[in-house]
C-alpha positions as CSV (number, residue, x, y, z in Angstrom):
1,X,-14.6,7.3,18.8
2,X,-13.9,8.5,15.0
3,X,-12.4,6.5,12.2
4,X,-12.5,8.0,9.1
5,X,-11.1,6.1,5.8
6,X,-10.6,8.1,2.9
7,X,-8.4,7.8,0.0
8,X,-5.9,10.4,1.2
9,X,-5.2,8.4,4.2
10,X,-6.9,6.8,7.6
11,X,-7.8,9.0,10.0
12,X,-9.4,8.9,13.5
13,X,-9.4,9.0,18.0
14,X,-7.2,7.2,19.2
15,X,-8.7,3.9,21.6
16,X,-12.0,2.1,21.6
17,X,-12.8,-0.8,19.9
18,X,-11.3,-1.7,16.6
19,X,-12.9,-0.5,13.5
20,X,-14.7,2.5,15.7
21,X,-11.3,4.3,16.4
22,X,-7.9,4.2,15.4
23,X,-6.6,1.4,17.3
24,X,-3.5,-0.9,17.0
25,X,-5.6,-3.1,15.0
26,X,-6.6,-0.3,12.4
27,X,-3.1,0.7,12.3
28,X,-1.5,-2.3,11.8
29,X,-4.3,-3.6,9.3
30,X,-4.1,0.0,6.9
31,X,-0.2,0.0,7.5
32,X,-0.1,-3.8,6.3
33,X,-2.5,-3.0,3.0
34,X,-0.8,-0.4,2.1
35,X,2.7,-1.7,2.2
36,X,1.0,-4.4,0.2
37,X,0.2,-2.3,-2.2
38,X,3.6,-0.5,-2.5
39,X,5.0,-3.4,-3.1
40,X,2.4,-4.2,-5.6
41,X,3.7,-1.1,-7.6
42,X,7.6,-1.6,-7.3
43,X,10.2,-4.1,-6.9
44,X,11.9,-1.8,-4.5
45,X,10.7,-2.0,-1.3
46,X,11.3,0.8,0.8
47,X,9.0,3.4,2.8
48,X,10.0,6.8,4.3
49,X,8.0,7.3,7.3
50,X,8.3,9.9,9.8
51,X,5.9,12.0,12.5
52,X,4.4,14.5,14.2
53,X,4.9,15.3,18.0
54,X,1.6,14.1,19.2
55,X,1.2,12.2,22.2
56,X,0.1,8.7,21.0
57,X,2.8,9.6,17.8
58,X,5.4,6.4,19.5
59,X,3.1,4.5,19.4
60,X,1.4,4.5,16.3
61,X,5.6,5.0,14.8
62,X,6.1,1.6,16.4
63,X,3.2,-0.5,15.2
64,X,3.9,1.6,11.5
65,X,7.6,0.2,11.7
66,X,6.8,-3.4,12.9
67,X,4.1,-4.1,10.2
68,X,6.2,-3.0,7.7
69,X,9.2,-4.5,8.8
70,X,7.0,-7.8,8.7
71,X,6.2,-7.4,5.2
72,X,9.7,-7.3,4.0
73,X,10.0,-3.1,3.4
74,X,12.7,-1.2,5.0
75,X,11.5,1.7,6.6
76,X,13.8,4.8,6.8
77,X,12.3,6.3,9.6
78,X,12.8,9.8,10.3
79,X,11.6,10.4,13.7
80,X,10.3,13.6,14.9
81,X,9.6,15.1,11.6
82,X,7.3,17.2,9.6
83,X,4.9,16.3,6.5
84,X,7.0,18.5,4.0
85,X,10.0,17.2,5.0
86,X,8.7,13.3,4.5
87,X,7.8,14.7,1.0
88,X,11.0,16.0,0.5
89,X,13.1,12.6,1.6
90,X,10.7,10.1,-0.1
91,X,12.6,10.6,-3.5
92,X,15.8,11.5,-2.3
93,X,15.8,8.2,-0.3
94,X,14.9,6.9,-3.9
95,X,11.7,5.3,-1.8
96,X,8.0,3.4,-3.1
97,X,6.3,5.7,-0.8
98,X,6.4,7.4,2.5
99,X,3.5,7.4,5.8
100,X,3.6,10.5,7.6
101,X,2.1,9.6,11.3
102,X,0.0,13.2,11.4
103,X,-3.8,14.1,12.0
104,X,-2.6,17.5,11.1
105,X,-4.6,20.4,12.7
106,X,-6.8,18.0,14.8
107,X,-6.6,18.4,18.2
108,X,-4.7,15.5,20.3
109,X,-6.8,12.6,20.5
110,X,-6.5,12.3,16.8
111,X,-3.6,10.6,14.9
112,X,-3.6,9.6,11.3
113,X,-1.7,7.8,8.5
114,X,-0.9,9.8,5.8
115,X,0.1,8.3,2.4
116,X,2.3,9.1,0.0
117,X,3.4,7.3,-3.5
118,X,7.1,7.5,-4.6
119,X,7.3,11.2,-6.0
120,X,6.4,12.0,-2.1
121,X,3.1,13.2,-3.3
122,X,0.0,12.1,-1.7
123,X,-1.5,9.0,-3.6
124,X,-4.3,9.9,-6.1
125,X,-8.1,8.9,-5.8
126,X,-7.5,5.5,-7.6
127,X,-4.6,4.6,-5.7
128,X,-6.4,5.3,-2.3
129,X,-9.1,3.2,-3.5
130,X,-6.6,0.2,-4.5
131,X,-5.4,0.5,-0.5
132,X,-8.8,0.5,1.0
133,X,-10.1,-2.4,-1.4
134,X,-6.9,-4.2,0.3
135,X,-7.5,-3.8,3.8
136,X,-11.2,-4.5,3.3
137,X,-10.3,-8.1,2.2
138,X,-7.0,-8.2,4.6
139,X,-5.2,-9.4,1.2
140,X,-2.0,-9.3,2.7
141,X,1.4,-11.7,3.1
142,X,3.7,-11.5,5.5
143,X,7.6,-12.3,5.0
144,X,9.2,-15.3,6.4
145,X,12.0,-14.6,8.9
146,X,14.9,-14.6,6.7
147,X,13.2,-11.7,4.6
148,X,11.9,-9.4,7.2
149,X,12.6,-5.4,6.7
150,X,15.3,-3.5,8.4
151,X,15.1,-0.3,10.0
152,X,17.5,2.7,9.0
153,X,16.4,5.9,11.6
154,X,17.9,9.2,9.8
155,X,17.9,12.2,11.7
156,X,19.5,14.2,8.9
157,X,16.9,15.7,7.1
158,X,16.1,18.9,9.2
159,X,19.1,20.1,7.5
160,X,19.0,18.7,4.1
161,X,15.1,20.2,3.9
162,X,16.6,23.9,5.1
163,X,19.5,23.4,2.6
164,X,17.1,22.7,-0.1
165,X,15.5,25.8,0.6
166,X,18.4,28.1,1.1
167,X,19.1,26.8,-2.8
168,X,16.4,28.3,-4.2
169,X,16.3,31.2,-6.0
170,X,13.9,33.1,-4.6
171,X,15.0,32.9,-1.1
172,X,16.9,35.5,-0.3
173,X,18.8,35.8,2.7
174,X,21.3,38.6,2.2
175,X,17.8,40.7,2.5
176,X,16.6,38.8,5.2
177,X,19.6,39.8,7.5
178,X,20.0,43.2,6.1
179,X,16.2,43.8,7.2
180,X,16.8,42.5,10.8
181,X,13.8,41.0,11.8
182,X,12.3,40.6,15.3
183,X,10.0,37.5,15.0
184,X,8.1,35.5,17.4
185,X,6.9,31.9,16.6
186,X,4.3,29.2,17.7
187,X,4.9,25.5,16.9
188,X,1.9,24.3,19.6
189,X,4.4,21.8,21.3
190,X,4.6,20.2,18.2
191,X,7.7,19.5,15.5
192,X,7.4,22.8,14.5
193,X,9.6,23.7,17.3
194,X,12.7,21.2,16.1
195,X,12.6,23.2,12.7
196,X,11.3,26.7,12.8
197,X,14.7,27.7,15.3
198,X,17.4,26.4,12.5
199,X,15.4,27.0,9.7
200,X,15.2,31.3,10.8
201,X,18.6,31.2,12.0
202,X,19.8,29.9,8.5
203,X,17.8,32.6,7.0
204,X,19.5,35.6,8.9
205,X,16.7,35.8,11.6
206,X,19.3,36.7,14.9
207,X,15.6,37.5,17.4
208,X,13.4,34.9,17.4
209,X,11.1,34.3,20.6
210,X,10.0,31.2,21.3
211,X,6.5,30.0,22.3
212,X,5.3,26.4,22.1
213,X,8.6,25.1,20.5
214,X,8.9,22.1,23.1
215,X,7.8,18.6,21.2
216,X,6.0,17.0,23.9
217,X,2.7,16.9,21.6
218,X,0.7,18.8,24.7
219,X,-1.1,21.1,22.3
220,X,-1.3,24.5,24.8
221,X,-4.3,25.7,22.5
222,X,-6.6,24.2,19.8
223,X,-3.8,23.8,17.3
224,X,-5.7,24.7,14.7
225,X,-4.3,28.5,13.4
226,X,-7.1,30.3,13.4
227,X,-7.4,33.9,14.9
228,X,-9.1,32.5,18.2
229,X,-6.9,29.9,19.1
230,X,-3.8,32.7,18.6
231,X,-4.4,35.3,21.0
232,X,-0.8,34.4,23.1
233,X,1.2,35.1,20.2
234,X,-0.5,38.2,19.3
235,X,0.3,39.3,22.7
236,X,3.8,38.4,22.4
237,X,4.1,40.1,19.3
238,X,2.9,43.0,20.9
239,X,4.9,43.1,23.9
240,X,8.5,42.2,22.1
241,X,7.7,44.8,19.8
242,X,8.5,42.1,16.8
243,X,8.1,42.6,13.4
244,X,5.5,39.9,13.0
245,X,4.7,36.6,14.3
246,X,5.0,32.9,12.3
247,X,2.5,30.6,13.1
248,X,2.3,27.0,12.4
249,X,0.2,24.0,12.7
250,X,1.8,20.5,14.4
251,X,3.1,19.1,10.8
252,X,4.1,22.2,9.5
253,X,2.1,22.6,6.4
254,X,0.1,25.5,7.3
255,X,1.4,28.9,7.7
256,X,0.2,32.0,8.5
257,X,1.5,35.4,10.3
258,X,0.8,37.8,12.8
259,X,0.7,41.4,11.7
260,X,3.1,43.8,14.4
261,X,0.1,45.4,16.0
262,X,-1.4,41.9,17.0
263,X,-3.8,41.8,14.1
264,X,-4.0,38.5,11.9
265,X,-2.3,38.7,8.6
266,X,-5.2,36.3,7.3
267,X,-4.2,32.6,6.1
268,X,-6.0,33.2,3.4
269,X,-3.6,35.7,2.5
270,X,-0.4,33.8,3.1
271,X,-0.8,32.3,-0.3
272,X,-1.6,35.7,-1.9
273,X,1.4,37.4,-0.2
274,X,3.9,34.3,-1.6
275,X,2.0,34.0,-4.7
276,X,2.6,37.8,-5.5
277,X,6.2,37.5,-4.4
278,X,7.0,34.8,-7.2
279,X,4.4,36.4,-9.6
280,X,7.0,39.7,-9.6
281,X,10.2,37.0,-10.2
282,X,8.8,34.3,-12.1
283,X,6.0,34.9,-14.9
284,X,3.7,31.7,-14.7
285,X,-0.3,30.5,-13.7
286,X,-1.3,29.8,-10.5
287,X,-4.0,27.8,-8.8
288,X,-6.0,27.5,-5.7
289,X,-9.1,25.6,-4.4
290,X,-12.6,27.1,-5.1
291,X,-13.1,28.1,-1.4
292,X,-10.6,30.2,-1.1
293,X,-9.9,33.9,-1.7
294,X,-10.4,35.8,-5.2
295,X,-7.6,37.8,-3.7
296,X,-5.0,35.5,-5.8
297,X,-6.6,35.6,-8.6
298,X,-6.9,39.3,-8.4
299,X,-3.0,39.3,-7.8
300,X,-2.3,36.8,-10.7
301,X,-4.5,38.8,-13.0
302,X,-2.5,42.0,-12.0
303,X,0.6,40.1,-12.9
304,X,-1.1,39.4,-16.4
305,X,-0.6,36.1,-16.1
306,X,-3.7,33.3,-15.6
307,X,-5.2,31.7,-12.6
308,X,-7.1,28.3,-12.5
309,X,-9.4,27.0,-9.9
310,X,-9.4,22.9,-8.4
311,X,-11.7,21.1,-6.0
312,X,-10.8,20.9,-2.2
313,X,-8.0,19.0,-1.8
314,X,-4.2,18.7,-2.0
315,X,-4.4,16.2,-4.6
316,X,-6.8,18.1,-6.5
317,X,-4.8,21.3,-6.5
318,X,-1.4,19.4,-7.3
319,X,-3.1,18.3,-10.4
320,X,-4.6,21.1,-11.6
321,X,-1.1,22.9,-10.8
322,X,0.5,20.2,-13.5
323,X,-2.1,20.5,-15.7
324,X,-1.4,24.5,-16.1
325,X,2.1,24.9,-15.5
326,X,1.4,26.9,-12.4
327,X,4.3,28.1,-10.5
328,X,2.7,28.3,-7.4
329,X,-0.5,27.3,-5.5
330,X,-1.9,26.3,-2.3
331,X,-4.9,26.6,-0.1
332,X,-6.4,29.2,1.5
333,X,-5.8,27.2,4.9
334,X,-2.3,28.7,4.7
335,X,-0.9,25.9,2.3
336,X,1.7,26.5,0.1
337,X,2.7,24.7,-2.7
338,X,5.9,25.7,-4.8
339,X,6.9,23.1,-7.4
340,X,10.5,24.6,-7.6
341,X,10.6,22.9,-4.3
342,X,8.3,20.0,-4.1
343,X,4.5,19.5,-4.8
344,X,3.2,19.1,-1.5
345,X,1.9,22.1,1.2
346,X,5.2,23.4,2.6
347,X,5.2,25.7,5.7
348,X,9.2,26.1,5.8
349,X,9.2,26.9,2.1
350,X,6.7,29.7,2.9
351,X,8.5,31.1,5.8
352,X,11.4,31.3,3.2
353,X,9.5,33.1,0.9
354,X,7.4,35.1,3.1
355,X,10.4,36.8,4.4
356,X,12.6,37.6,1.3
357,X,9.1,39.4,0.0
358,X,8.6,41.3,3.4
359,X,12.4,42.2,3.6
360,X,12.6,43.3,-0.3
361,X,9.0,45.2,0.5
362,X,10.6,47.4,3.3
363,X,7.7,48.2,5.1
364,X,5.7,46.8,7.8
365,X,3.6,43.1,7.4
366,X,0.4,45.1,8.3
367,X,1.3,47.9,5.0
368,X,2.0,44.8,3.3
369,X,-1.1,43.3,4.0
370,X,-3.1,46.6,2.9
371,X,-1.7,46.7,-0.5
372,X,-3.7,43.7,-1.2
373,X,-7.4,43.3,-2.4
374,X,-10.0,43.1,0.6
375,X,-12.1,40.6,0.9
376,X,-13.8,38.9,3.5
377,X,-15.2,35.1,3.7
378,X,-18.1,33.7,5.5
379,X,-18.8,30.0,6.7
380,X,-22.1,28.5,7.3
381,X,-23.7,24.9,7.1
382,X,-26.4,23.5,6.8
383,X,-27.4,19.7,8.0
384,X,-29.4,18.0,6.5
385,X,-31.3,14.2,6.8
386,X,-29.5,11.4,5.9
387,X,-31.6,10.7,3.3
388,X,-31.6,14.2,1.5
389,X,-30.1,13.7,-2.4
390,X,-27.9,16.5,-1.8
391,X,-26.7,15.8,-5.6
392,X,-30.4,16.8,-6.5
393,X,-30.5,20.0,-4.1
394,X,-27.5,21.5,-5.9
395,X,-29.0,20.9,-9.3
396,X,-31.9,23.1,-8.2
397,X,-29.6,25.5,-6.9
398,X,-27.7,25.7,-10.2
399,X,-30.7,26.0,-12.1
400,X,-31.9,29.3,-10.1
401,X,-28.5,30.8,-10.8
402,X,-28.4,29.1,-14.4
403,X,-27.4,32.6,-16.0
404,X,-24.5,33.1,-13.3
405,X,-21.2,32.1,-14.0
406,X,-20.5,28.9,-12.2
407,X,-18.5,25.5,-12.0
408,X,-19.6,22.0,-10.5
409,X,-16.1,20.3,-11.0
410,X,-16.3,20.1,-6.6
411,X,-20.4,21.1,-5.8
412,X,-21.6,24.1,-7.2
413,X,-19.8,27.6,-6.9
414,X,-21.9,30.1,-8.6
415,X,-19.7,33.9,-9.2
416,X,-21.9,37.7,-8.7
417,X,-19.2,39.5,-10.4
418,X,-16.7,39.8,-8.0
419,X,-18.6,37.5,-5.2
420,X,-18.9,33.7,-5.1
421,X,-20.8,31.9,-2.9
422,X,-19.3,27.7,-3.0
423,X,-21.6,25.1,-1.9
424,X,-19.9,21.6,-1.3
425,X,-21.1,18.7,0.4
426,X,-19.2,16.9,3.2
427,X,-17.4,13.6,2.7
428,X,-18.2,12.2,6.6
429,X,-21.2,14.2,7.3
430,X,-24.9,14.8,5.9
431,X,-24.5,18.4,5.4
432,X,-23.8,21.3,3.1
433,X,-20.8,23.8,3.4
434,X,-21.7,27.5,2.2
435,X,-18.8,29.8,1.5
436,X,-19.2,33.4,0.7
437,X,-16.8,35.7,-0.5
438,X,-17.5,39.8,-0.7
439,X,-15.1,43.0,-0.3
440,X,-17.9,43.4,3.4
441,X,-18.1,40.9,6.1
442,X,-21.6,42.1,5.9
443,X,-22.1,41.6,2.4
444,X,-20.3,37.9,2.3
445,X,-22.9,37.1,5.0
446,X,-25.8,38.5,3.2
447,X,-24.8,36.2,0.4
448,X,-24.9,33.0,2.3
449,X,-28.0,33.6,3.6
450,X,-29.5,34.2,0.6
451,X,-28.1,30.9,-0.6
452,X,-29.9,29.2,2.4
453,X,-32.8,30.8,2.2
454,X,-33.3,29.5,-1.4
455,X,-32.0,25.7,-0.1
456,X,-34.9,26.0,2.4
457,X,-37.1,27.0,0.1
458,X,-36.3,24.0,-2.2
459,X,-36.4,21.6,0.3
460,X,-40.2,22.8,1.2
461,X,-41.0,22.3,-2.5
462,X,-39.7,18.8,-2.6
């Protein structure tokens, strides 16, 4: 069994014994410290909470409710629900903070509390710290009787999230409908299926085939989207003769697309494809994390406009996306991230944007993907003992490549002109992650092992 505590949330299996999985215990002791916390930070004591469709998603929802309900918070829970759309109601519920009950792409022994402060933004390094120090030393009061919480269940917000996005600007659905799109979609059994339907239908979309819409939480593949665990929908793409295909993962926050001849689109390139879209609209910076694709910063640079890089993480590229007045960002795990909206990885937003851009492009997705730089990325590891300074082993790494352009601000990511190879080390594991970037599969591999080959030799010299 896995629990993993980390400062973005708790995370882990679901059964065994407590403090080695996510148990009722775990839950009810992390739900408890950091409702203890929320209320630390405001007098108004309410959480938005809401889910994913994963089997064990009631009951983690009902020990979530109950503990807060038994430190005085009302809880507007929103049921069957997607992380977005928990970001989206946390401020208009006027909320301290919000719990989305998602272990995202993990498969479905895993469930997780995710934890958001009252913008609807996940809480920031300190914060998470300040909620595990709390659980640690169960500093935590309950409310007498007379004071406990009330729960308020609001099913209302799969419309007011597709309203909000039919209000921005950039969507466009006059285009949408006039281009008469043929689009098949998998929501792995997940919520996906409760919003994708409306949300397309809202935006014009008249042919949409289903696959996977059915929230019983019985993933049907790994529900991770990556190309090997999509070969259904490319089929179905395929023999509907659709435009494309719209895949998502079970809390909707990553997004990426099926080209009409059954190839993948690329999730690294679902942030290019939006990023461009708003770069042609809206002049502005974006930003992305340092393992993903140059490919946006080629596209910002096109745009004449400037492009920033931030450390793995949501939280890390929210920042970095205030600090520069970037108009859009994201991942290169399919996440988007448009402020206009809200600052948290938004699926449904993408869709949104994703189609006005195809529909105003007039061509095929696969011509659309063609008109954008080429690269290819490559991901290797490498374990290590758990008594290697890995902090040490980067420095010798930085001090071969000393006259290469490179940044340390999340390991070491060291640029050959218009390759980068990004070394990081793993928060739960004694390893290294290499990724390579080059215009050649061949090439991005050739890179990496390169980069090995001088960790091996280091670790010999040592």
């Amino acid at each position: 069994m896995t629990l993993i505590k980390s400062i973005s949330g708790i995370r882990g299996t679901i059964g065994g014994k407590a403090g080695e999985g996510l148990t009722p215990i775990d839950i009810v002791k992390f739900t408890a410290a950091f409702g203890s916390w929320v209320i630390s930070k405001s007098a108004f004591k309410r959480i938005v909470i809401g889910r994913d469709a994963r089997i064990s998603g009631e009951m983690v929802n009902n020990l979530v409710v109950g503990t807060l309900q038994g430190l005085g918070i009302e809880v507007i829970d929103l049921g069957l629900s997607t992380t977005p759309t928990v970001e989206i109601a946390v401020p208009m519920e006027k909320a301290a903070g919000g719990i989305i009950l998602t272990a995202s792409h993990n498969p479905k022994q895993w469930n997780a509390l995710k934890l958001l402060n009252a913008k609807g933004e996940f809480i920031s390094d300190a914060d998470g710290k300040e909620v595990l120090d709390i659980a640690e030393n169960s500093d935590f009061s309950f409310a007498e009787v007379d004071h406990l919480g009330q729960v308020i269940k609001n099913d209302t917000y799969i419309q007011k999230h597709i309203d909000a996005i039919l209000a921005l600007p950039l969507v466009d659905v006059e285009a949408i409908k006039k281009a008469n799109f043929k689009v098949a979609i998998d929501c792995v059994n997940s919520t996906g299926g409760i919003f994708l339907p409306p949300l397309l239908k809202a935006l014009g979309v008249e042919t949409v085939y289903e696959l996977y819409c059915e929230p019983n939480g019985q993933f049907p593949h790994n529900p991770e989207p990556l190309p090997e665990n999509l070969t259904e929908i490319a089929k179905v793409v395929q023999q509907k003769n659709a435009d494309l295909g719209i895949v998502v993962d079970p809390d909707v926050d990553r997004l990426c697309f099926v080209n009409e001849d059954g190839s993948m689109f690329g999730e690294e390139y679902t942030l290019v494809a939006v990023a461009d879209y708003v770069l042609k609209h809206t002049p502005g910076n974006t930003v992305s994390n340092l393992s993903s694709t140059r490919a946006l910063r080629d596209v910002t640079e096109k745009a004449g406009m400037a492009y920033n890089a931030a450390a793995v993480g949501e939280v890390n590229v929210v920042n970095q996306m205030k600090a520069t007045n970037a108009i859009i960002g994201g991942e290169g795990n399919g996440g988007i991230i448009y402020p206009e909206s809200h600052y948290g990885r938004d699926a449904l937003v993408g869709i949104a944007l994703f189609l006005s851009h195809l529909a105003k492009f007039g061509k095929g997705i696969s011509i659309l993907r063609a008109s954008y730089p080429a690269y290819h990325i490559s991901k290797n590891k490498i374990t290590l003992t758990p008594e290697m300074d890995i902090d040490l082993l980067l420095e010798k790494v930085q001090e071969k490549y000393q006259k290469q352009p490179h940044s340390t601000i999340d390991g070491l990511k060291i640029e050959f002109d218009k390759e980068w190879v990004h070394l990081r080390r793993s928060n739960t594991e004694p390893i290294i992650r290499i990724y390579s970037e080059a215009e050649n599969e061949t090439t991005a591999e050739n890179l990496a092992q390169k980069i090995i080959s001088d960790i091996k030799e280091i670790l010999q010299i040592s």
